[in-house]
C-alpha positions as CSV (number, residue, x, y, z in Angstrom):
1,X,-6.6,-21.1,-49.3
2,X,-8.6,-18.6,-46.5
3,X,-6.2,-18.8,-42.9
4,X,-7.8,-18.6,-40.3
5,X,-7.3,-17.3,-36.5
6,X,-8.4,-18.2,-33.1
7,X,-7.6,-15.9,-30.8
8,X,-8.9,-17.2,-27.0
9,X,-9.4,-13.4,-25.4
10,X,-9.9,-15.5,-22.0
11,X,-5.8,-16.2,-22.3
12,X,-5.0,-12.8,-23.3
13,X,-6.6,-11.6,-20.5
14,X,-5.3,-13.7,-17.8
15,X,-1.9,-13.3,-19.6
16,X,-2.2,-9.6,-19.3
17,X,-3.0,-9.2,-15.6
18,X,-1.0,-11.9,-14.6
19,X,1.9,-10.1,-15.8
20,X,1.1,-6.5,-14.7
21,X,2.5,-5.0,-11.8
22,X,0.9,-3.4,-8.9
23,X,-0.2,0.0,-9.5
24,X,-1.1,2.6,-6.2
25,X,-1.7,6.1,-6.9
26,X,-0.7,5.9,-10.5
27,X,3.2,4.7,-9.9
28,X,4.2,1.3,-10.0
29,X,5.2,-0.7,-6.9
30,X,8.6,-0.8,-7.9
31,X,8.6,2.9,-8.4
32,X,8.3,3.2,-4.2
33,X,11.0,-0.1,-3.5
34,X,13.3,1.7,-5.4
35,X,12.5,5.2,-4.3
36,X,15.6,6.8,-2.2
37,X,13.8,8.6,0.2
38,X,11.9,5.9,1.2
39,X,14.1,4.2,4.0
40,X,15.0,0.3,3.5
41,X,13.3,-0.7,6.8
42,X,10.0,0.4,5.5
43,X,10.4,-1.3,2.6
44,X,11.1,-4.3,4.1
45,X,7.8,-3.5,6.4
46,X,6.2,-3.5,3.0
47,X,7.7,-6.8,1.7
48,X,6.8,-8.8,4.9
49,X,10.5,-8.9,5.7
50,X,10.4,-7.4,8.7
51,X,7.4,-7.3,11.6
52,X,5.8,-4.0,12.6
53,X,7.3,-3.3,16.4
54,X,7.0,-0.4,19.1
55,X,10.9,0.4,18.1
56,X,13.0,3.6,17.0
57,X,12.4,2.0,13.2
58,X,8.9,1.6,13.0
59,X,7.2,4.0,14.6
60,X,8.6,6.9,12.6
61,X,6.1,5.0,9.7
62,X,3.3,5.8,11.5
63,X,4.7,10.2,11.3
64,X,4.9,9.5,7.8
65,X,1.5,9.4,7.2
66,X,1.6,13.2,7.4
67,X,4.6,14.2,5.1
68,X,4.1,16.9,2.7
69,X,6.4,14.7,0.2
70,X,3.1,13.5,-1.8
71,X,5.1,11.4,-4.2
72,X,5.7,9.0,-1.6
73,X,3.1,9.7,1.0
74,X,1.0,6.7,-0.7
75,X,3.9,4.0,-0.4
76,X,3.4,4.9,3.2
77,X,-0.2,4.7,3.5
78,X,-0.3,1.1,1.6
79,X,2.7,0.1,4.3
80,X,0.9,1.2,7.0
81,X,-2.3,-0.9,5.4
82,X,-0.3,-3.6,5.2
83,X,0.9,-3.5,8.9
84,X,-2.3,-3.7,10.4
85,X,-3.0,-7.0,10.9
86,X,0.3,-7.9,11.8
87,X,0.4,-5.7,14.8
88,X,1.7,-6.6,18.5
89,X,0.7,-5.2,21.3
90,X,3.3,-2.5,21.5
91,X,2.5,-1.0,17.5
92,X,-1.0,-1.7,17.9
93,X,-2.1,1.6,20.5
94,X,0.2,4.2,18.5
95,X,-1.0,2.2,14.8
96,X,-4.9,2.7,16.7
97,X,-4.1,6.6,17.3
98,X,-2.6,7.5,13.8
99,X,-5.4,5.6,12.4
100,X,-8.1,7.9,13.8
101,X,-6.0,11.3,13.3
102,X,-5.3,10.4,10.0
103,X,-8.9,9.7,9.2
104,X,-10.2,12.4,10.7
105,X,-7.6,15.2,9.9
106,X,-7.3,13.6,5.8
107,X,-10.6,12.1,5.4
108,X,-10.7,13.5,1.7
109,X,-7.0,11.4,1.2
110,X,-8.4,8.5,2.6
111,X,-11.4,7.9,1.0
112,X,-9.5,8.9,-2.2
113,X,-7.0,6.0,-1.8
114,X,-9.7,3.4,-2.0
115,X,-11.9,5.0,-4.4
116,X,-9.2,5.6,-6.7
117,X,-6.8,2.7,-6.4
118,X,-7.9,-0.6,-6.9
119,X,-4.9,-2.3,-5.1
120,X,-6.2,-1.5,-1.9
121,X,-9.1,-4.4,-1.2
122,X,-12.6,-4.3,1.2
123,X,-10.7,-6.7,3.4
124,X,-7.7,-3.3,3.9
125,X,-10.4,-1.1,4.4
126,X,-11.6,-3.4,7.1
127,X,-8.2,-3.3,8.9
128,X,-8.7,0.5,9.1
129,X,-12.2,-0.2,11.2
């Protein structure tokens, strides 16, 4: 008696992505939440816990962009991304002038993120615009 097997790739597929975890600049998500230099209030920024304000907090997120600590420099970046179209008034000018210094002084970075990282989407790149 010949067995036989069906395998329905379609499944395996879906089962596969559904199950992996965000990836940005080759470290898991989790790798950043968990990260001790990375201070809980921007993780909550991150995780839609908190709002993005003009406050002592926030703001520092926005200086962060610049750190020479490049294992966490991207965690920033995709918090920063993330911010954007939940800004007030207040966040918004500061958010407005990093943007444009941060593009302009890191272009390379930048255009690296998206090229390189496929959990940043056209509609994130918009929000930079």
């Amino acid at each position: 008696m010949e067995k036989k097997i069906i395998v329905d790739n379609e499944s395996i597929q879906q089962f596969d992505t559904a199950d992996k975890e965000p990836v940005f600049s080759g470290r898991p998500i989790s790798f950043y939440l968990t990260h001790k230099q990375i201070p809980q209030v921007y993780k909550d920024l991150y995780n839609g816990k908190r709002q993005p304000a003009d406050d002592e907090d926030t703001l520092p997120l926005l200086d962060s962009m610049f750190t020479s600590n490049t294992e966490i420099k991207p965690f920033y970046f995709s918090t920063i991304t993330r911010t954007m179209e939940k800004t007030d008034g207040a966040y918004t000018e500061p958010l407005g002038m990093m943007e444009k210094h941060f593009v302009e002084k890191k272009a390379k970075e930048f255009v690296d993120y998206y090229i390189n990282n496929s959990f940043l989407t056209d509609k994130d790149l918009e929000e930079w615009a």
